[in-house]
C-alpha positions in Angstrom: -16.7 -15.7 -20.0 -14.1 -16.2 -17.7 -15.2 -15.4 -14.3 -12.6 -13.8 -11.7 -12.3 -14.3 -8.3 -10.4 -12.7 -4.6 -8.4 -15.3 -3.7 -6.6 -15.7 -0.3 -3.7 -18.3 -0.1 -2.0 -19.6 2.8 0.0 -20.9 4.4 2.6 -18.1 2.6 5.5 -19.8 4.0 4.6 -23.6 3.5 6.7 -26.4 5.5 7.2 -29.5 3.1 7.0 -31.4 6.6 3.9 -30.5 7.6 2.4 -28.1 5.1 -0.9 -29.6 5.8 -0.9 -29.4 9.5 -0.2 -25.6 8.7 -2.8 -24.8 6.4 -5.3 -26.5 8.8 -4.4 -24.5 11.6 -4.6 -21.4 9.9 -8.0 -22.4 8.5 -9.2 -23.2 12.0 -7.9 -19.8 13.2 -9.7 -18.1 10.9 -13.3 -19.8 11.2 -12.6 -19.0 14.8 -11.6 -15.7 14.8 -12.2 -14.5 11.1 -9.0 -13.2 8.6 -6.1 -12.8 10.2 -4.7 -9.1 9.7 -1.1 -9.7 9.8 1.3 -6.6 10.7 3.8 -5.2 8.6 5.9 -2.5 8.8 6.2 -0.4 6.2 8.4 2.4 5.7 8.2 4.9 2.4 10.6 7.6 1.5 10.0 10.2 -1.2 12.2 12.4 -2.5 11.1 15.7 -4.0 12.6 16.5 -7.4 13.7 19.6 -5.9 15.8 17.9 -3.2 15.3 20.0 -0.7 12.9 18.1 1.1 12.0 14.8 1.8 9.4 12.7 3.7 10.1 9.4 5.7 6.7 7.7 6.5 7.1 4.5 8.6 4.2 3.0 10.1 2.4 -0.4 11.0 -0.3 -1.7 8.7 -2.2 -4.8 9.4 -3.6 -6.0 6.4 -5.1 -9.1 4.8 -4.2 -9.7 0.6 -5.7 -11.2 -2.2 -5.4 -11.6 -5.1 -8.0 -11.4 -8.1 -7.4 -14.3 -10.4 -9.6 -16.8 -12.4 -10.1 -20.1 -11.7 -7.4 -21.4 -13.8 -4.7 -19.2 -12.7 -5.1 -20.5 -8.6 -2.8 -23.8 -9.0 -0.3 -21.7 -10.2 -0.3 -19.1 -7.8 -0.9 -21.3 -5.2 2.3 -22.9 -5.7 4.3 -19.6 -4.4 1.6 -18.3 -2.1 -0.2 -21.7 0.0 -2.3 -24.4 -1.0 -4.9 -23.9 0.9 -7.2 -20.9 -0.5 -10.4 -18.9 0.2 -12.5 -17.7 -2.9 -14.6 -14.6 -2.8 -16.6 -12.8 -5.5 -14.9 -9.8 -6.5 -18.5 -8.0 -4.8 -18.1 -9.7 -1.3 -14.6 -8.2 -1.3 -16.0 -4.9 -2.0 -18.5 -5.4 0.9 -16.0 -6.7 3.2 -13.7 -3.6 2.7 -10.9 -4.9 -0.1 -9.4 -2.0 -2.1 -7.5 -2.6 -4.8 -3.6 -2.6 -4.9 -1.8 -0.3 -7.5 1.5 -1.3 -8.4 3.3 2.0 -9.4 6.1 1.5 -12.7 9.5 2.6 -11.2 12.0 2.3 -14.4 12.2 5.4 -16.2 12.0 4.8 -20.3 11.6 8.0 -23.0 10.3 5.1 -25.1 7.0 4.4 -23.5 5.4 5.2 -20.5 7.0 3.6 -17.6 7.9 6.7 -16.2 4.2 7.1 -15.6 4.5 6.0 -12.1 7.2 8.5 -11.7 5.4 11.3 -13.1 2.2 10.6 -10.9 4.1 10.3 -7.4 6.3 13.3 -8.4 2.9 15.2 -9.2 1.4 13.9 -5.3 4.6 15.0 -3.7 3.8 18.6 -5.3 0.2 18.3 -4.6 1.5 17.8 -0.8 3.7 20.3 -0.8 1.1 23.2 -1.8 -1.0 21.7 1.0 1.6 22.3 3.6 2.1 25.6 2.1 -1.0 26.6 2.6 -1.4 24.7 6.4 1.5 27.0 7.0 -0.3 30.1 5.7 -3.0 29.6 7.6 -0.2 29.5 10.9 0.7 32.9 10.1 0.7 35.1 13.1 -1.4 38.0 13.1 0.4 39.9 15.2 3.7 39.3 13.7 3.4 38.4 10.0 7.4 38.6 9.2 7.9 35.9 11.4 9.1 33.1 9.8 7.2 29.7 9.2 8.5 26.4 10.6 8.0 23.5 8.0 8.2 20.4 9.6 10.2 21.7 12.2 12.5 24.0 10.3 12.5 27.6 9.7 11.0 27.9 6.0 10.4 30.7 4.0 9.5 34.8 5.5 6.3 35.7 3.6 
């Protein structure tokens, strides 16, 4: 059987100068102050099918990747991604906190199911909605119920 592996490469960026002198470095960062959680900023838009409302979400996430590969796949993915690399069993990972990364399909298809993806983030976004239907509900004011409800800052619906 083919056992599989977390892998993290580095350095992501390599310098054909001193690609080694980069790697090192990291690697002595990191058995001095452990992984490094590198920021990113990530911003995600989605757009109800209805149109009439949509959410921006932009936030800072400091994260740390790898990847799950077998042995025999790391020289080839350590040529676009570092050649210096940590190995973890898929368990330690686990233990340490890794989750798992879904990539979500984004072309649309009738012949097959790419439009899975679609479907699923479509069906969150509705999912969401009802929630903040009901946070609204729940905002009512006793005293005067025909008010109307702000959603997200805007007058919404008069129950």
């Amino acid at each position: 059987m083919n056992s599989r592996y977390l892998y993290h490469n580095f350095p992501r960026r390599p310098d054909p100068k001193n690609n080694y002198t980069k790697g090192e470095a990291i690697l002595k960062s990191i058995e001095r102050y452990g992984l490094l959680l590198t920021p990113e900023l990530i911003t995600c838009i989605i757009i109800w099918p209805l149109k009439w409302q949509n959410y921006n979400f932009t936030y800072v996430q400091q994260r740390v990747c790898f990847t799950e590969l077998a042995q025999n796949e790391l020289a080839e993915h350590s040529k676009i991604f570092g050649n210096y690399a940590l190995e973890f069993t898929i368990e330690s990972g686990r233990d340490l906190g890794a989750v798992p990364v879904f990539y979500i399909p984004t072309s649309v298809s009738k012949d097959n199911l790419s439009d899975l993806g679609t479907i699923m983030i479509h069906s969150l976004g509705d999912i969401l909605q009802i929630l903040d239907s009901l946070e609204s509900i729940l905002k009512i004011d006793d005293k005067n119920p025909e008010a109307p409800i702000l959603f997200n800052g805007n007058q919404s619906i008069v129950l």
